[in-house]
C-alpha positions in Angstrom: 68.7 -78.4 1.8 69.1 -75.9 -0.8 67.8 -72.3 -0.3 64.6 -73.0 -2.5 63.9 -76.0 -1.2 60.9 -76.4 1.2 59.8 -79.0 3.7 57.7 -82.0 3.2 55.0 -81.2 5.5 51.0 -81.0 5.6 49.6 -78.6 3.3 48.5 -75.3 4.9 44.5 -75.6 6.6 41.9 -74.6 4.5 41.0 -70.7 5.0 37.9 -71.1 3.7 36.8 -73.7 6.2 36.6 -70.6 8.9 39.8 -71.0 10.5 42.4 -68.4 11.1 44.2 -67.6 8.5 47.9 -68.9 9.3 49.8 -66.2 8.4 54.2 -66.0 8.0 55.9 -62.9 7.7 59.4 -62.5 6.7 61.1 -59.4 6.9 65.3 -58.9 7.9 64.4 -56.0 10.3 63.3 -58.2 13.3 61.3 -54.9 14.7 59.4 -54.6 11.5 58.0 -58.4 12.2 57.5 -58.1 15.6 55.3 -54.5 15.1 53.1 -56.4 12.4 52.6 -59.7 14.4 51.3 -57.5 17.4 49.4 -55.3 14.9 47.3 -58.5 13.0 46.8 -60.4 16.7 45.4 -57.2 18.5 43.4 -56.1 15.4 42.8 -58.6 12.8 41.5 -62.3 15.0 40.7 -63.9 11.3 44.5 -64.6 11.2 47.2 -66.5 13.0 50.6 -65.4 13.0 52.5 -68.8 13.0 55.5 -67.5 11.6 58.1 -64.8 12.1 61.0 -64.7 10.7 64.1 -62.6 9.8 65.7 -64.5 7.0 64.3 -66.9 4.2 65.8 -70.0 5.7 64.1 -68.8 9.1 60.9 -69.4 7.2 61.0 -72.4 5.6 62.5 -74.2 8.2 60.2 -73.0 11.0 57.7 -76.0 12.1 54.9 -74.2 11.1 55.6 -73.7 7.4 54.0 -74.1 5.0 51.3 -71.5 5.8 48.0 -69.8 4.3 50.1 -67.1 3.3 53.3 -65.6 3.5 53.8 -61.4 3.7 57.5 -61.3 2.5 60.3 -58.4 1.7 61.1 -57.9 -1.5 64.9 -57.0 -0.3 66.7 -59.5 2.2 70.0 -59.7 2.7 70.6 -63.2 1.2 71.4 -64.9 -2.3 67.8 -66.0 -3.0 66.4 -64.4 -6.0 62.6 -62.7 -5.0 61.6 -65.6 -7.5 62.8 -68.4 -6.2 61.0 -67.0 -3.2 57.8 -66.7 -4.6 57.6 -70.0 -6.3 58.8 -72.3 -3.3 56.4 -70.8 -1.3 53.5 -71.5 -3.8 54.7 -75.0 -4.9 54.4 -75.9 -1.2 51.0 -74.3 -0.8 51.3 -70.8 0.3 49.8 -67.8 -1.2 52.8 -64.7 -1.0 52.1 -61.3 -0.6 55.3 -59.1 -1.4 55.8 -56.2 0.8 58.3 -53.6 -0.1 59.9 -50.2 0.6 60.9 -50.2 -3.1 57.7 -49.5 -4.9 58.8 -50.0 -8.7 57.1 -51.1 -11.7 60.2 -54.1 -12.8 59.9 -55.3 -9.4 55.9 -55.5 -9.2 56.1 -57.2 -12.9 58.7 -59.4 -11.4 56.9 -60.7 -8.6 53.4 -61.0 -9.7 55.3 -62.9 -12.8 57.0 -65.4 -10.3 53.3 -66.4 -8.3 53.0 -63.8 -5.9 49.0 -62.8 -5.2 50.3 -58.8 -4.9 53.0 -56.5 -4.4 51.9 -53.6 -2.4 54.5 -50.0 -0.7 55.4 -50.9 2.6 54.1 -46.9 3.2 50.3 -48.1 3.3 48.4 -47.8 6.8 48.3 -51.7 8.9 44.5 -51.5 8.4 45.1 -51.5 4.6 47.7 -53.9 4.6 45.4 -56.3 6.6 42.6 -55.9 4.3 45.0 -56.7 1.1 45.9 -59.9 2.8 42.6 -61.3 3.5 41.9 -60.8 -0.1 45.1 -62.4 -1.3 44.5 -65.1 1.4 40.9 -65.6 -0.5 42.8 -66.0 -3.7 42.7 -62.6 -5.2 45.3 -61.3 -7.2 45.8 -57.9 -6.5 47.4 -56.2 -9.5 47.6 -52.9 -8.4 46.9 -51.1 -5.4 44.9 -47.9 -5.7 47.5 -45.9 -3.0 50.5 -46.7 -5.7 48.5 -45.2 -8.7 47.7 -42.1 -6.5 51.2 -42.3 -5.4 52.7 -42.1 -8.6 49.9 -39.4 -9.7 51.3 -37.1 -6.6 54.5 -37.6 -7.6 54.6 -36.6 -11.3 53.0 -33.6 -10.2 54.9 -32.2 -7.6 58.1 -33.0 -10.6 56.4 -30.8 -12.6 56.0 -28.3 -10.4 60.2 -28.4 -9.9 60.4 -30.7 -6.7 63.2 -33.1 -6.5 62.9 -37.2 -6.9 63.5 -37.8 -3.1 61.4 -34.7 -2.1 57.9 -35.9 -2.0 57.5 -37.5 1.7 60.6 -36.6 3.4 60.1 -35.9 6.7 63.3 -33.5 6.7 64.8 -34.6 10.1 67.2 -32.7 12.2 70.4 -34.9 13.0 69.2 -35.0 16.5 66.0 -36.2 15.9 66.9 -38.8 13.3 69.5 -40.2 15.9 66.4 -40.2 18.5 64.6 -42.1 16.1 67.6 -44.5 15.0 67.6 -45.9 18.8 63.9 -45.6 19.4 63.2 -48.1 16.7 65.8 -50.2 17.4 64.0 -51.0 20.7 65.2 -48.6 23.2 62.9 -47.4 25.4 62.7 -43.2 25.6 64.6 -43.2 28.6 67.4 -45.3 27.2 67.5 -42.7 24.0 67.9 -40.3 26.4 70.6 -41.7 28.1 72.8 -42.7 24.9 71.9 -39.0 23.2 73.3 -37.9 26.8 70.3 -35.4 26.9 67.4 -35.2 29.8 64.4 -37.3 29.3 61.8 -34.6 28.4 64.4 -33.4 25.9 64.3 -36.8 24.1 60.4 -36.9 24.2 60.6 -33.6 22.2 63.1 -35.1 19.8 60.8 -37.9 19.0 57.2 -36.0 19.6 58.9 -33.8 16.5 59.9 -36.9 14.8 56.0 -38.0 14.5 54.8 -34.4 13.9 56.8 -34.1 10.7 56.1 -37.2 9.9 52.1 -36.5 10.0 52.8 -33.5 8.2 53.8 -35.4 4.9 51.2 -37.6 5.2 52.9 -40.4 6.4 51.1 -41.5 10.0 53.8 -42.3 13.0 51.7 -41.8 16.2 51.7 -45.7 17.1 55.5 -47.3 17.8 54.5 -49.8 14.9 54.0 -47.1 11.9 57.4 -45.4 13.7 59.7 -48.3 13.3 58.1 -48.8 9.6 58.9 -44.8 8.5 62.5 -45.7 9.9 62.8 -48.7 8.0 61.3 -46.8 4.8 64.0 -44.0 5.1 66.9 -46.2 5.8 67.4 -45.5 9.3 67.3 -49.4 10.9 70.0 -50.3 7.9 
């Protein structure tokens, strides 16, 4: 099988008919998948998470595929052009929703060029996200989101006013605390961070207690371990 091809299976149920809507998602950070499968099955019933997967042959491979629709990274580590993506996924019946850190005009062009029903900043709250998808699983094309045109608004201002490009939203970590976070979000329990940081347990709490904090204070919500593990994959930290 090449790495667009896609399996010769039923077509995806009809959302429309009142089922769940079968969702895939597709991300290379394994924690990223897991926190948004747990997010849309506690919080959003109308859909089905039949899918996760951590790489694109993962996806299209899986038994369940093809789906309703398909929340995908813009950025995996793999040879398969965004694209080619995109338009396997809709030639076997899948609306895609792209999903990315990277929040750039070429790449939205790209994307919604190749098929794809929206691309929307991995920085948006889960309730927003969920809301996004059941309109692109209803066939909307979402050509921009209102959080990226106040995004960009926020940022030209705060460049005019002197800031730097990779100001804006930093949560400005200590080198303690971004190591705290580093093991937290890769799974380790607060205990366990405490253990490899070689500091007491209440010690750890504070590292990661501050880690949120700051966080909140640039407008950037970590209280839940799902938002967490999504500002650490924002700023690099599960690379």
């Amino acid at each position: 099988m090449s790495p667009v091809e896609v399996p010769s299976t039923a077509a995806p149920s009809d959302a429309s008919a009142g089922a769940p809507v079968r969702l895939a998602l597709l991300d290379d950070h394994g924690l990223i998948v897991d926190s948004l499968a747990t997010w849309f099955e506690d919080h959003a019933p109308d859909f089905e998470v039949v899918v996760r997967a951590t790489t694109w042959m993962d996806l299209i491979r899986d038994p369940g595929f093809p789906v309703d629709l398909v929340l995908m990274d813009l950025q995996l580590g793999e040879g398969v052009s965004i694209e080619s993506r995109i338009r396997a996924c809709r030639a076997a019946g899948a609306k895609v929703l792209v999903v990315s850190a990277l929040d750039d005009e070429a790449s939205r062009e790209r994307c919604l060029a190749a098929g794809a029903a929206g691309f929307i900043p991995k920085t948006l709250p889960a309730g927003e996200l969920v809301d996004l998808a059941r309109r692109a699983a209803r066939g909307e094309r979402l050509r921009r989101h209102p959080s990226s045109t106040k995004a960009s608004a926020k940022a030209s201002r705060e460049a005019a006013a002197g800031r730097t490009a990779t100001e804006p939203g930093s949560a400005h970590l200590s080198a303690a605390e971004e190591r705290a976070l580093r093991l937290y979000a890769q799974g380790h329990s607060t205990l366990e961070v405490a253990n490899r940081m070689d500091v007491g347990y209440e010690t750890a709490k504070t590292y990661l207690r501050r880690v949120r904090e700051k966080y909140a204070r640039v407008g950037r919500p970590a209280s839940r371990k799902s938002e967490l593990i999504r500002r650490a994959a924002e700023d690099g930290f599960l690379e």
